[in-house]
N, C-alpha and C positions, 0 to 999 in steps of 0.2 A: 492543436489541442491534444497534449496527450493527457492532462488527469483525468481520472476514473470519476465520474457526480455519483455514480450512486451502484447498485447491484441489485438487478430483481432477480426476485427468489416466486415460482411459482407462476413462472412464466409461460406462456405458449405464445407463438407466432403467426399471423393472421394478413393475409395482402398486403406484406410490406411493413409493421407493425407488430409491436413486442404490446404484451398485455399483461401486466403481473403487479407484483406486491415490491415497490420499493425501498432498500433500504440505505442509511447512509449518506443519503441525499445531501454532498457539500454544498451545494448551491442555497441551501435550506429556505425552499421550494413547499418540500414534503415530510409532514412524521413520518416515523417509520413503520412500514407495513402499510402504508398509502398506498390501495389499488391504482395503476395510470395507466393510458394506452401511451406508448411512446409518439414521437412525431416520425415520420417516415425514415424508415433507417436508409442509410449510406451505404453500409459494409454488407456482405452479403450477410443472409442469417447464421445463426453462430447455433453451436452445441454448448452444453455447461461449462463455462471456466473461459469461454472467449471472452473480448472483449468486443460489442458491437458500437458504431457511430452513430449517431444521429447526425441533424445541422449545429445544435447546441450542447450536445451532451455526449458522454460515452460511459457506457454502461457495462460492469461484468454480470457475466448470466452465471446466476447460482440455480440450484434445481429446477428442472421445468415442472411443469402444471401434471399433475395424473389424472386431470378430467379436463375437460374442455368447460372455459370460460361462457 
């Protein structure tokens, strides 16, 4: 699985778990700006601009959160 489903923006990471605002979503799943908790990521956790796994998806990280969810 390399394509990218989608890019949360506004994101923090939590036990394994991305939390944010999705955008992009090819699988069209989700509008855009749909808060989701991801499913348990794969890859380890990423900084802005990676690209993280999930089991069904991969996701690029555009800005993280400046509060806590």
């Amino acid at each position: 699985m390399d394509e990218i489903t989608g890019t949360l923006e506004n994101w923090s990471f939590v036990s394994g778990f991305y939390f944010g605002d999705v955008y992009g979503d090819t699988k069209g799943r989700f509008a855009d700006g749909t808060p989701i908790r991801t499913s348990h990521i794969k890859s380890a956790p990423g900084k802005q601009g990676d690209i993280v796994t999930t089991r069904n998806s991969r996701y690029k990280l555009g800005a993280p959160a400046t509060t806590t969810r």
